[in-house]
C-alpha positions in Angstrom: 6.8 -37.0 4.1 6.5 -35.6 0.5 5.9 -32.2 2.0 9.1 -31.9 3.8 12.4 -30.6 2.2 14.8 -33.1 1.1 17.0 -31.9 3.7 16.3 -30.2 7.1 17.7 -29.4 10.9 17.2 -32.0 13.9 18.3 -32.1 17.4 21.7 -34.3 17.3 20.1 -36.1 20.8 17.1 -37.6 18.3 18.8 -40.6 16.8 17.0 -41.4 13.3 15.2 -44.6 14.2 13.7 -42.4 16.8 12.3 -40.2 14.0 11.2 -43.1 11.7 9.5 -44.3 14.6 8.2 -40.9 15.5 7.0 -39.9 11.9 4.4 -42.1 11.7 2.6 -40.3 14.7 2.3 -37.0 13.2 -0.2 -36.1 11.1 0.9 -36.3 7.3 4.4 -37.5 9.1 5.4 -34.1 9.2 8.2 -34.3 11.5 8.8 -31.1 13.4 10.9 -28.4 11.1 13.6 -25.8 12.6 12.2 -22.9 10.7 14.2 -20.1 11.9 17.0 -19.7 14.3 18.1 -16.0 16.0 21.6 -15.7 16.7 21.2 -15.9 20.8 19.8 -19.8 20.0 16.6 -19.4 20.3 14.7 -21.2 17.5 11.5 -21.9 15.9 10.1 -25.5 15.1 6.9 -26.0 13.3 5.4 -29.3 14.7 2.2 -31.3 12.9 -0.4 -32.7 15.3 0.1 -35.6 16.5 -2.2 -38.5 15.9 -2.3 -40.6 18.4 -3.3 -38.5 21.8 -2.0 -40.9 23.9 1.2 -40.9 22.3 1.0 -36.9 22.5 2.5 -36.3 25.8 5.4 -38.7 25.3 6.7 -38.0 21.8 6.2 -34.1 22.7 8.1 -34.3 25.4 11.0 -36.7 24.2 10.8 -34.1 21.1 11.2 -30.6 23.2 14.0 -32.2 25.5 16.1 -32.9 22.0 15.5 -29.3 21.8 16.5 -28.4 25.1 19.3 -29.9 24.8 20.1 -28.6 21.7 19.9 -25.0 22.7 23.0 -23.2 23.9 21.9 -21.9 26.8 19.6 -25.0 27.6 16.8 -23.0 27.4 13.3 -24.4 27.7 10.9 -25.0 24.9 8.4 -22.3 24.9 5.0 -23.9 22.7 2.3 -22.5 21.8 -0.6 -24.0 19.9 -1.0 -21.4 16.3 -4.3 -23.4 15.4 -6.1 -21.3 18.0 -3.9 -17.9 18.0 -3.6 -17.6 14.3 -6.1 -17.0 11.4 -6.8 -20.1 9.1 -5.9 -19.6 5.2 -9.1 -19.4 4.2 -9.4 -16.0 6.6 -6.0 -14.7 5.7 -7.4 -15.5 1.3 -10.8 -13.9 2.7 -8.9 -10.3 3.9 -6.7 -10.2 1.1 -10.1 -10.5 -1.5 -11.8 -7.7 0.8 -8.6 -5.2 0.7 -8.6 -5.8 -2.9 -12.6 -5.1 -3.2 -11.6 -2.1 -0.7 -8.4 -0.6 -3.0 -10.0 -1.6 -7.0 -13.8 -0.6 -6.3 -14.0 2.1 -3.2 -14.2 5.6 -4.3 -11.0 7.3 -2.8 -13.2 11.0 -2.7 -15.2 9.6 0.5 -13.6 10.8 3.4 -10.7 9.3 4.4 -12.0 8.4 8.2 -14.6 5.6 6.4 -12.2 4.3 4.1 -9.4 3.6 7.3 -12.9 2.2 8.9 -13.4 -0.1 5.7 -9.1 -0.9 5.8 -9.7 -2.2 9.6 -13.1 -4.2 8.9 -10.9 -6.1 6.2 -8.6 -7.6 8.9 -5.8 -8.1 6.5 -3.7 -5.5 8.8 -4.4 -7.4 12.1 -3.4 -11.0 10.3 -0.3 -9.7 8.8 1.2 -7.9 12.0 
């Protein structure tokens, strides 16, 4: 994938044929990326769709049991879909233009309660907590 680092982190268990193989499946062969890892082993991986739905359930599964395994404490693999919990880009570019409308062109001597109300109707607070 020419969107993928040169380098990056995979669960020793997955042997690389397996991720050739694998590759192909996922949507712009995005392979799944260890993002971020906390010091008790708990990590996050970012994982494309992948194509093929009947596929899904098996490469998923061979794919979070490298991670399993992987983990120190042999945790499970906790997922969770972000398509549907998190804002698109286009919303996230949409709240950024409205709090820059809100902070460039709203008068600051209205009072303070409508301009928090404004803030808030932006969403830009909600998307980046």
């Amino acid at each position: 994938s020419t969107s993928l680092p040169e380098y990056f982190v995979v669960p020793s268990s997955l042997a690389d044929q397996d991720l050739k193989l694998y590759s192909y499946s996922f949507i712009g062969r995005r392979m799944p990326l260890w993002s971020w890892n906390h010091p008790n082993g708990s990590a996050l991986v970012r994982m494309a769709n992948i194509k093929d739905v009947l596929q899904q359930r098996r490469i998923d599964q061979r794919i979070c049991n490298a991670i399993t395994r992987s983990h120190p404490l042999r945790s499970d693999v906790y997922k969770s879909d972000l398509d549907k919990c998190l804002p698109n880009i286009q919303e996230i570019q949409a709240a950024h233009n409205k709090l820059k409308q809100l902070c460039v062109n709203e008068p600051f001597d209205e009072t303070e309660e409508k301009w928090l109300s404004s803030l808030e109707n932006t969403r830009w607070l909600e998307y980046v907590r």
